[in-house]
Structures are given as structure tokens and as C-alpha cells.
N, C-alpha and C positions, 0 to 999 in steps of 0.2 A: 291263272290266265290273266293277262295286262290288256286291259281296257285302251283302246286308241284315242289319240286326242290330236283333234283334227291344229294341223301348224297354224293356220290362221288364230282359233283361240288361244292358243299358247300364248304366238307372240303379243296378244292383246292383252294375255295377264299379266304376263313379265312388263310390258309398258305400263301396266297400270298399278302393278306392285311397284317399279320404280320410280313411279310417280308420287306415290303415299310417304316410299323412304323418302326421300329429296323431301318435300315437305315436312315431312314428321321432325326431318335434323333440322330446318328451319324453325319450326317451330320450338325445338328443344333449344336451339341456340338464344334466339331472340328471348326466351324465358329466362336462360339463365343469366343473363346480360340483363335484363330488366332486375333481375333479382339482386345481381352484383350491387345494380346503381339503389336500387331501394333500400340494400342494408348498407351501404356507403351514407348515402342522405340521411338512415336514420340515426349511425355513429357520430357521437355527440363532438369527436375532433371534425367533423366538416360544421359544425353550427358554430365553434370556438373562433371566434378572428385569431388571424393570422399576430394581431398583435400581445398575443394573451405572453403573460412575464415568466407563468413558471405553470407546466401541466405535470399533473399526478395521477396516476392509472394505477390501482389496484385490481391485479389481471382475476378475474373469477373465483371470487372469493370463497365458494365452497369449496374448489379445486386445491386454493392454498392452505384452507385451511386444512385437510387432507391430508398432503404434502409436510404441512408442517408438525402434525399428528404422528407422521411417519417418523421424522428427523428424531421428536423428543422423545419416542419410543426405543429407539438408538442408542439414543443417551442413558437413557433410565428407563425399562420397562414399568409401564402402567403412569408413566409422566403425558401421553398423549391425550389419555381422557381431562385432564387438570387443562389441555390446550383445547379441546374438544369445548369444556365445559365456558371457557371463561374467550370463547371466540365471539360473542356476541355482544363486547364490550367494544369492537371494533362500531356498536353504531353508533359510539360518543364520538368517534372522529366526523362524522356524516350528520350531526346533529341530530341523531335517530334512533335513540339509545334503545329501543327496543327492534328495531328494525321491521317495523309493522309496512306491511305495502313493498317492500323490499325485493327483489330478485337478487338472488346471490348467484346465480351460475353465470350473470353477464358477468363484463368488467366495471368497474367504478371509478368516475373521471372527477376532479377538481380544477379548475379554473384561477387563476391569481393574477388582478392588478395592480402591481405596485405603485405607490407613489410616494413623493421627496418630501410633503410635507402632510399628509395623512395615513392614516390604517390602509389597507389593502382593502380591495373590492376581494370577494371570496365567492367562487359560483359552483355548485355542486351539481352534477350531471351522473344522477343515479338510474338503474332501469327499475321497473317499478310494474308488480302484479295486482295490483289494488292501487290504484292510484289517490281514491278518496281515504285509505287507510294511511296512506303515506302523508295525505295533506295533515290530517288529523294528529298523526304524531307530531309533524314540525312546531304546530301550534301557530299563533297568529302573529307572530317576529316574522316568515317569510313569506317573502314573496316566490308563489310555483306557477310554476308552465310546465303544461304536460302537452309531449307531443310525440307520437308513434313508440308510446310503452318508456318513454324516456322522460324523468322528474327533474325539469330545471328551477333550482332554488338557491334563491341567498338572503341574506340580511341585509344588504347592499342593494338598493332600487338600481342604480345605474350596472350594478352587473346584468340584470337582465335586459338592459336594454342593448347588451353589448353582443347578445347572443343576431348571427349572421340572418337573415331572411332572404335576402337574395344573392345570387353567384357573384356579383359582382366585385365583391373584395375577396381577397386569400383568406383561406381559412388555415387554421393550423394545422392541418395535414399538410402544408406545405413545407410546416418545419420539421415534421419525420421524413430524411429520405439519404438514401445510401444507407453507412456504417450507422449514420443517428437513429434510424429504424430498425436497425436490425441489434441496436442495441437494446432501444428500449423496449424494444417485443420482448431480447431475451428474460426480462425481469419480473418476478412475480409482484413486486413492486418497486413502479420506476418514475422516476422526477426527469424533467428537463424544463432546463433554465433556459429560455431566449437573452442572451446573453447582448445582444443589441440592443434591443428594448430597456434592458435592464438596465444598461449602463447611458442610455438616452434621459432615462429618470432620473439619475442618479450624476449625473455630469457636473456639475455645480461642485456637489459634494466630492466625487474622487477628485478633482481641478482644490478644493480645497485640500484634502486631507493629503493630496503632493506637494502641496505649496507647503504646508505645516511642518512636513518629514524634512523637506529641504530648507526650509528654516529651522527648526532645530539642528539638522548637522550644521549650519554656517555658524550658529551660534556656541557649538562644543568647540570650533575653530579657533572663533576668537575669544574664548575662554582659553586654550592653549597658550592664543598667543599674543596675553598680557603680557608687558615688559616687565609690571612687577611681581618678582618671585613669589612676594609672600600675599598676594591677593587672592583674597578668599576663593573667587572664581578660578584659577589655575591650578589652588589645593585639590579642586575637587577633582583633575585628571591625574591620574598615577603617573607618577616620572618615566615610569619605562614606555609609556604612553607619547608620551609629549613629542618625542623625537620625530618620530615616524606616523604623527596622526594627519595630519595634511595629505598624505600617500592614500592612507586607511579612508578618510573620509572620501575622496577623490573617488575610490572602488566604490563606496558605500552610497554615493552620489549618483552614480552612472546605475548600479545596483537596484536602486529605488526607480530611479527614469524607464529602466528599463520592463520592470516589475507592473508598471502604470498602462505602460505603452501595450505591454500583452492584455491587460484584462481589455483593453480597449479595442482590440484585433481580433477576439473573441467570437464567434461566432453562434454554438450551442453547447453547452454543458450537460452532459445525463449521467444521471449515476441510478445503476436498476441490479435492485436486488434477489437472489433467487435463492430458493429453498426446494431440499431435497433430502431425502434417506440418507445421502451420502455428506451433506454438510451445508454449508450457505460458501454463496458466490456475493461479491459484489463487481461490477462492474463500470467502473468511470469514463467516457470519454469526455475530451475536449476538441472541438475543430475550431479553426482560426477562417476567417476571413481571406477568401482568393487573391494571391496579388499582396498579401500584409505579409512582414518581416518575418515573423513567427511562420506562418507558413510555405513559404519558402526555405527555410531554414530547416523544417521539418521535413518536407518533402525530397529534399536534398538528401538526407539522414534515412530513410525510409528505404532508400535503393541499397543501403550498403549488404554484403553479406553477415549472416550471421553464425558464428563458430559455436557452438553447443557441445563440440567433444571432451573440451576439455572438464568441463563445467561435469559433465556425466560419470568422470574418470575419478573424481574425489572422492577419499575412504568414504565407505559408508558407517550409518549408525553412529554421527556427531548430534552436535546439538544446534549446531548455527549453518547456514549455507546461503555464500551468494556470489551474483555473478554481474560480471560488464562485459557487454558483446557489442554495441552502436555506442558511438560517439565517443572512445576514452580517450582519442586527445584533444576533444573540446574540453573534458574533464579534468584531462592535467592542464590542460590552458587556462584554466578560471585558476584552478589549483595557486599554479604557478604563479599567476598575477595577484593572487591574494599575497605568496607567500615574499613575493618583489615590495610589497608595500608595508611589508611588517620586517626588510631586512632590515639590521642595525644599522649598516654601512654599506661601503662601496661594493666594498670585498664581497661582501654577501649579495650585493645585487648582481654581482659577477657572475656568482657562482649558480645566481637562480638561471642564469641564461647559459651556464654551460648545461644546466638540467635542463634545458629546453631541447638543448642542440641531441644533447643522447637522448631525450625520447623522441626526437624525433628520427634518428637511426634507427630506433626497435621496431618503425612500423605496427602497434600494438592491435593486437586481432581481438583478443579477448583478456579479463583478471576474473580469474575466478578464484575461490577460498571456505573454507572449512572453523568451525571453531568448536572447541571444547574445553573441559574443566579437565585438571590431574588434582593435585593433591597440595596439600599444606606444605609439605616437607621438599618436594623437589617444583613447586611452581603451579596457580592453579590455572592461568590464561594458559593454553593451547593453540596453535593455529596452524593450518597451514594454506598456501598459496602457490597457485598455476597460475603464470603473465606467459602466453603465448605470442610470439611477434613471428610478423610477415618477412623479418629478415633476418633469417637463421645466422649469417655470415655475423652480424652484430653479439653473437655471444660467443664465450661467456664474455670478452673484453669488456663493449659498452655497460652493463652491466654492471660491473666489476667499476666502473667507472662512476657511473652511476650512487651503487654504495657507498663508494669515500667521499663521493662531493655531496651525497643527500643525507648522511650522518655526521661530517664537519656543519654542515648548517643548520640541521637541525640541535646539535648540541651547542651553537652559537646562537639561536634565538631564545633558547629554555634556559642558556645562564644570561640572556639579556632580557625573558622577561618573567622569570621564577627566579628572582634571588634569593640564594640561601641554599640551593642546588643546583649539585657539581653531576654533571654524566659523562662518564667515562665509554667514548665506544674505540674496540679494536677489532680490525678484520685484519682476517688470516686468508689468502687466498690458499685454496688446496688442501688445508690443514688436516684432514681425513677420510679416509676411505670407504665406502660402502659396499662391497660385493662389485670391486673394480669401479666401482663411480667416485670421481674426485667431490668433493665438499667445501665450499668454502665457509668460514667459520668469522660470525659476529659476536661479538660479547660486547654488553654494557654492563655496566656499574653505575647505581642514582645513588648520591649520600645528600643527605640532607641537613643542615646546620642545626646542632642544641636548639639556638637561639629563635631560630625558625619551627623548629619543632620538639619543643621543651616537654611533652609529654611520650614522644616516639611513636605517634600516632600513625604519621606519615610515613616512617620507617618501615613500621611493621605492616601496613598496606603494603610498602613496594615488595618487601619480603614476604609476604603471600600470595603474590602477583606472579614473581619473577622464579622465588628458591633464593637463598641464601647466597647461593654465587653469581645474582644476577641475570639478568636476561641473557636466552643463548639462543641463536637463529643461525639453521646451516639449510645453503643454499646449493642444489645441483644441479647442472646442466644436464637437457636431455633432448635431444636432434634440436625444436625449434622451439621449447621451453624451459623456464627456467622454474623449479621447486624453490618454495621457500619455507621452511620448517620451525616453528618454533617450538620448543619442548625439547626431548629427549631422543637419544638415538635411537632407540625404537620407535617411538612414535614417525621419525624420517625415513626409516622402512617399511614401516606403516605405508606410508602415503604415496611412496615410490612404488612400491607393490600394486597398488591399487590402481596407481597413472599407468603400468604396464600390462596392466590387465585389459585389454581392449573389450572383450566380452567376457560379462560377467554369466554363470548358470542364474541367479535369479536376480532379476530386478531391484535394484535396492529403494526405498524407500521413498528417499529425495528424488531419483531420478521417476518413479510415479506421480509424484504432487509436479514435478514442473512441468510433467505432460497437459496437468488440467491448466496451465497458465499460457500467457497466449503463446502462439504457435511460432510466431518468431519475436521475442522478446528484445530487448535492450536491455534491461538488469533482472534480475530476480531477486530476491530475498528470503530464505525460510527460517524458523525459529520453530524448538521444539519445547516450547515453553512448559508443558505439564513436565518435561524430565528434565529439563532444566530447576525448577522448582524442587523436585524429589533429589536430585545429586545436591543441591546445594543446602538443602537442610540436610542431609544427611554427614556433608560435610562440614556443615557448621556445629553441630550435637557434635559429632565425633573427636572435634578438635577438644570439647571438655571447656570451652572458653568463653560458653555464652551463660550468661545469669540466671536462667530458667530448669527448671525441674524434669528436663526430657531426658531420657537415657535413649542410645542407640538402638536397644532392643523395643524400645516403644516404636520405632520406624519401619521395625524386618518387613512390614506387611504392605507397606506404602511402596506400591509399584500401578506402571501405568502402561499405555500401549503406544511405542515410537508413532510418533505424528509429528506435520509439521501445519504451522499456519503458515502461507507462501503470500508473498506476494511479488508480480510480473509488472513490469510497464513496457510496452510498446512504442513503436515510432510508425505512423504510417502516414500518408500525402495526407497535410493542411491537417493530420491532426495527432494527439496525445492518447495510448489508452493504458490504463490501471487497471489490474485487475486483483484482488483478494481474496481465498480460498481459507476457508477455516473448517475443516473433516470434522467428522460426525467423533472420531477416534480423537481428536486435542479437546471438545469439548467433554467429552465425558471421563476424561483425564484429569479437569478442569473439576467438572463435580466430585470426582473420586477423593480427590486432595481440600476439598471442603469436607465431604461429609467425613473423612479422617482424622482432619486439625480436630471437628466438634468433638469425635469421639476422644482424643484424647486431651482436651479441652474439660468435658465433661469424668474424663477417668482421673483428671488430677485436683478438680475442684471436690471430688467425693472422695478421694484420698485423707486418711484419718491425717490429722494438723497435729503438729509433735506439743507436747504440753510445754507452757512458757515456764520457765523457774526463777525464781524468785533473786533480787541482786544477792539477798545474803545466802542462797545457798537452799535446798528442798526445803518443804516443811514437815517440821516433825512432830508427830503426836506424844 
């Protein structure tokens, strides 16, 4: 049976229930908003001025040290505890070597004033559970301020006077904001430079150390260009030098000017590192100054699109991988103006501007590339090469154009500035076939003179380099790129295979590590350094030609896990980002090939020593 409830009280509870909500969210909100501003005012970047030169945030150092517990346990089981154990070493950074009065689960802040003619101010901004234990440890060198659970101390009287008390000036939480916060949050420990500041301090000094660089080039000048031949000062530039140094310095002039002019346009610098089970990250930005050269330049470069396919598309399981996706004909523009000032003559400067003109026909989207090691006997450098361009109509011909003018000039600068060696290049357009794909075919030949190289030193490099017949590079056309293959004919169906394969069943390798790099890159780079290290000892043992007591079979066992360490750099508005990746998998690749070497380090030093015999022959009883 339901009990009646007269309408009048109803609607009196419902008004006065909705009266308690509305209130209660008031009051909920207003708390939490007091809260926000209370742990703002008590984080130690609002007490920092705005003009502080370089801050350091170590993010909650139990957290990391955790994390990094994690990583070394990857690498080597039971290596965590040894990082466990020897983590409390970090209170020599903090001058607190015990870490008495300490909180580890905040984060830990460092303060830096630089200056041009003394030590740096140093302010440490620790949180702190005992704060008379923490005084106690510093000892009577600092000076501390404590306030709301937070230890300010230094050894420098005027760093505490630098700490903010009122709102009235910016603090350094003005210099985290956009990309530079969102960088330095990413890092388990992260630096940033005020790059204004910095170079405010220091102004006198770069105004000198540019003045110094371009005094010295003026002065390699006119050491060139003494009239007398045999003056000690002109010996000292190389003949093949002298011709073309006026050109070279002129680059190298502009080069320096410009190099000055950027740190100067600089804005914030952060570089923040992180650690994880799966590896270390580091992370670089640079932003430039709104309205300065640099960035404008940048921000230009930032819109462009960026082509990844092809980059994707290369054999898997090499040893080297990288790629250019923004800016390659500013690339070949420097390139090119380098290689305009180191031509010998006319002719060659001719020909650096016909190579100007066909790349610029190719429209270049992307150069991506591959490398590897083969063998003693047929050549150990390997490569190969994807140039993708925006305008397909431009090959194969430009191209093909391209080849004869950028191999006549390059074998006219190397016998104008390596004498003693001859390089012979010849291309073949079409000269064979691949499964209906035409080929074009380069060959060179490097000889090197006796007299030059009287030992055959140089020789037998190129002849381990190349193969006995020489460098062989065959180039194919395919819709809007061109392959370039160095190595063998398999090895150029190798790679053609892999360009046609649009989707692979599994993910290769390389193409996982450039996922962890930024998401729209400007170059890449990877190196698979731990198997790089294993192929090339094994193909140095093998060859029988090193001085040491290894045998091939001492090796069978020395294997490791395909890894790459990568590295990405970006382009985005007013600024630069870098990024480094090194997997939990290259470092423990890394130990595996130490504790290796030691063990057979230690199997040849215990190895019985053959008995010495005598000049005249055994001794006889």
C-alpha cells in the first residue's frame, strides 16, 4: 500500500533538494579552484622569476626510479636491484647525500643564474617531509627557506633573494607554454635553457668569438694570397686549395654569420629525457623568436606535405635506414653552393648549374635509402636508394641527365683534389633487364698511384669496399621513382620486390621504430649498431687477415636481437624538434657483445702459451 504525499510538500522538497544541489556544485567548484590556485602558488616554477637561465625538473623521483628499475631488468635480469640499490646516490646532485627530510614522490626543481664574469647562482627547490632533517643534512654552507612543504636552498646568498614574493614580475611558468610544456612535462628528466637570457649574458662574448672566426678566415685569405710562392705562410695552404679558397671562404663566411644570427633568434631550448621498460627517449626542441629569420623560414617548411611511403617500402632486415621528406631542395641548394665553390673551373661551375636546373625539374618529394655489409669477395658497402619526385614526366631522361653531369664532375673535383687518383665512371643507359624492368648500369673504377700509395693500403680499402671490378650501381625506373642499387643483382631484386610490395603480412622492424619518431618527420635515421658490430667482426675473423688469435668458431654464438637506435627531426611553426630512441632490445645487444668479448678475452688469456725454443734449436738432456 503507497502512502500519499500531499503536492504542496513535494514540491517544497524538490525546491529545497535543488537548492542544496546548486549549492553543494558551488561549493565543490569554488574548492576545487582554490585548490588548483593553492598547488600552483605552492609549485616552486611560480616562486622562480621569469628570468631564471636554465631550469631542471627531475619528475618524481620514486616514480623514475621504478621505471628505470624496470628498463635495466630488460636488459639483464636482476641488474634492477644494482639501480634500486645505488638510487640514493642521486642526493649528491641536491647536496643531500643522504636524502634526510626529503620527499621523493614530488618532482625536484633546480634554478641557474648564469653569468659572463662569475660562477652561476644555483637555487634548489626540493619538497621536503621533515624540514629540520633536511636543514640538518645541508649543513651550515646554505642558506634555506621553507615554505608550504617546499626547501629553498643554495650556496649563493643572492639566489634566495631572487626567489618571487609578489605577482608582480613573471615567473617562469611563463616560459612553459605550447609545444615547450608539453615537451618538458614529457620527460622524466628535463632541462630548459631561456635562450634570451642566456645569450643577454653572454652578448659581449659571442660579438667576440664572431669577430675572432671571421678574423681568422680573413686571415687564411691572405695567407693564400701572398705573392710570394715560397712564403712560409702560403706553404701552409695545400695547392689544390689555393685556387678556389676565396669561393670556399666566402661560404664559410656567410656560414659563420649565419650560425650567430640563429643562436641569437632563439627563443627556448629543452631537451627531456624519458625512461621506460621499453627504452629511453630523448627529446630536443628549439623555438625561435616570432617575426626572426629562422622562424619564418621554419614555419614556411612546416606546411609542406610529408611522403612516408616510400621510406616504408625498403627491404627490411638492413643495418642502416634513413630518410628526407621536408626541405630537399634547400638541401641540394646548400649542397650545390658548396660544391660551386670548390669547382676547379668554369666548366664545372657550368655544370653545377646545369645540376641545379635538373633538380629542379624532378620536383623532389622524398630520398629515402637502405645500407648494408656483403662480403670481401664481391664488395662489403651495400646500398640502396628511393628519390621519389613530383614529376613523374621528368624520368627516366632528367635523371639520366643528372648521372653524366653529376659523375663527370664529381670525377673532375677528386682528380683536382686527391692527386694520385684516377676514377673511371661509365654509364650504360638500359644495359639490363630485370623481370621486363630496364636498368641502367654505372660502373667506376678508383686506381691509385704507387707513388701515392706505396704500401697498397689504399688499394686494398677500395677493393674491399667496391669488389675487384669496382663499384656497380644499377638504377630503375618505376611510375614516379627512381631505384638505385648498389651491390649485386640480386641484391636489386631484393629491393624491387620490396618497393612492389605495398603491404607487407608483418610489420618490419624499421617500419615499428619510425612509428615511435615524430609523427610527421623531416629526416629520419636508424642504425642497427649491436648487428652491425656482430657482421663486421665476424667478417673481419673470417677473412684470416687480422693479427689476433680468434677463430670463426669462437663467434657461432655471438648473435643479438635486430634493433635500431632512430633518430627523427621535425619541422613545425617557429620551431626545430629532435627526437632519439634507443630500445631496450640495441641496449641489451650492447651488453651481450661485452660480456662476449670478456668471455673470450678471458678464454685466450687462460689458454696454455706454446713453449719458447731456444735460437739453437730444443734443449737436450
Amino acid at each position: 500500500m503507497k502512502t500519499a504525499v500531499c503536492p504542496k510538500r513535494q514540491s517544497a522538497a524538490a525546491a529545497v533538494l535543488q537548492w542544496t544541489r546548486r549549492r553543494c556544485g558551488i561549493v565543490i567548484i569554488v574548492s576545487w579552484v582554490c585548490g588548483v590556485v593553492a598547488a600552483q602558488a605552492a609549485e616552486p616554477i611560480q616562486r622562480i622569476p621569469a628570468d631564471v637561465c636554465v631550469l631542471v625538473r627531475l619528475k618524481a623521483p620514486e616514480a623514475t626510479v621504478e621505471k628505470t628499475t624496470a628498463f635495466a631488468n630488460r636488459v639483464m635480469p636482476g641488474t634492477g636491484q644494482m639501480v634500486q640499490q645505488s638510487a640514493a646516490a642521486v642526493g649528491v646532485a641536491i647536496s643531500n647525500p643522504t636524502l634526510a627530510g626529503v620527499d621523493r614522490k614530488r618532482d625536484w626543481w633546480v634554478a641557474v643564474w648564469l653569468y659572463a664574469d662569475r660562477d652561476p647562482d644555483v637555487l634548489f627547490a626540493i619538497p621536503t617531509t621533515d624540514p629540520e632533517a633536511l636543514k640538518e643534512a645541508l649543513g651550515q654552507g646554505f642558506q634555506v627557506e621553507i615554505d608550504d612543504g617546499w626547501a629553498y636552498y643554495s650556496e649563493q646568498p643572492d639566489a634566495l633573494k631572487r626567489l618571487r614574493t609578489e605577482t608582480a614580475t613573471a615567473s617562469a611558468a611563463a616560459l612553459l607554454k605550447d609545444a615547450v610544456r608539453s615537451t618538458f612535462d614529457g620527460g622524466d628528466l628535463s632541462v630548459l635553457v631561456n635562450a634570451p637570457q642566456v645569450v643577454r649574458v653572454y652578448d659581449a662574448k659571442l660579438r667576440d668569438a664572431q669577430r675572432q672566426v671571421e678574423q681568422s678566415i680573413d686571415e687564411t685569405l691572405e695567407k693564400a694570397e701572398q705573392p710570394d710562392a715560397e712564403s712560409p705562410e702560403r706553404r701552409e695552404i695545400p695547392p689544390e686549395l689555393r685556387k678556389n679558397l676565396p669561393a670556399l671562404l666566402a661560404v664559410a663566411r656567410d656560414a659563420v654569420r649565419q650560425a650567430f644570427q640563429t643562436v641569437r633568434e632563439m627563443d627556448a631550448i629543452v631537451c627531456a629525457l624519458a625512461v621506460d621498460a621499453d627504452g629511453l627517449r630523448l627529446d630536443d626542441l628549439v623555438t625561435f623568436r616570432s617575426g626572426s629569420r629562422a622562424a619564418d623560414f621554419l614555419t614556411a617548411l612546416a606546411d609542406r606535405p610529408v611522403d612516408l611511403s616510400t621510406f616504408d617500402r625498403l627491404p627490411a632486415g638492413k643495418l642502416v635506414y634513413g630518410g628526407w621528406f621536408v626541405g630537399l631542395s634547400e638541401v641540394y641548394d646548400w649542397a650545390l653552393q658548396f660544391a660551386e665553390a670548390v669547382a676547379p673551373n668554369a666548366d664545372a661551375k657550368q655544370t653545377v648549374g646545369q645540376l641545379k636546373d635538373a633538380l629542379g625539374e624532378l620536383k623532389l618529394r622524398s630520398y629515402v635509402g637502405a645500407g648494408w655489409l656483403g662480403d670481401l669477395e664481391s664488395g662489403l658497402l651495400r646500398s640502396a636508394t628511393v628519390l621519389r619526385s613530383g614529376n613523374p614526366a621528368a624520368l627516366p631522361g632528367t635523371v639520366r641527365t643528372l648521372v653524366r653531369t653529376g659523375t663527370g664532375l664529381g670525377a673532375l673535383i677528386a682528380s683536382e683534389y686527391s692527386p694520385g687518383q684516377r676514377t673511371e665512371l661509365k654509364f650504360e643507359p638500359e644495359a639490363e633487364d630485370y623481370d621486363g624492368v630496364k636498368a641502367d648500369v654505372l660502373r667506376g673504377r678508383f686506381e691509385v698511384d704507387e707513388q701515392t700509395d706505396p704500401l697498397g693500403i689504399t688499394k686494398a680499402i677500395l677493393s674491399a669496399m667496391y669488389g675487384p671490378d669496382g663499384m656497380v650501381v644499377r638504377l630503375v625506373y618505376l611510375g614516379d621513382s627512381v631505384i638505385q642499387v648498389m651491390g649485386t643483382r640480386e641484391d636489386l631484386r631484393e629491393v624491387v620486390q620490396a618497393y612492389r610490395t605495398a603491404q607487407r603480412s608483418d610489420e618490419p622492424e624499421f617500419v615499428r621504430m619510425r612509428k615511435r619518431l615524430p609523427e610527421r618527420p623531416a629526416f629520419v635515421g636508424m642504425i642497427d649498431l649491436a648487428s652491425l658490430l656482430v657482421q663486421g667482426a665476424k667478417i673481419a675473423v673470417g677473412s684470416g687477415k687480422l693479427p689476433i688469435p680468434i677463430t670463426p668458431e669462437m663467434l657461432q654464438g655471438l648473435r643479438v636481437e635486430p634493433s635500431y637506435v632512430a633518430i627523427g627531426g621535425a619541422i613545425e611553426p617557429r620551431s626545430a624538434r629532435l627526437r632519439l630512441v634507443v630500445p631496450v632490445e640495441q641496449v641489451r645487444g650492447w651488453v651481450h657483445i661485452g660480456m662476449f668479448a670478456r668471455q673470450v678475452f678471458l678464454q685466450l688469456r687462460n689458454a696454455p702459451q706454446p713453449r719458447a725454443v731456444p735460437p739453437d734449436g730444443p734443449e737436450r738432456r
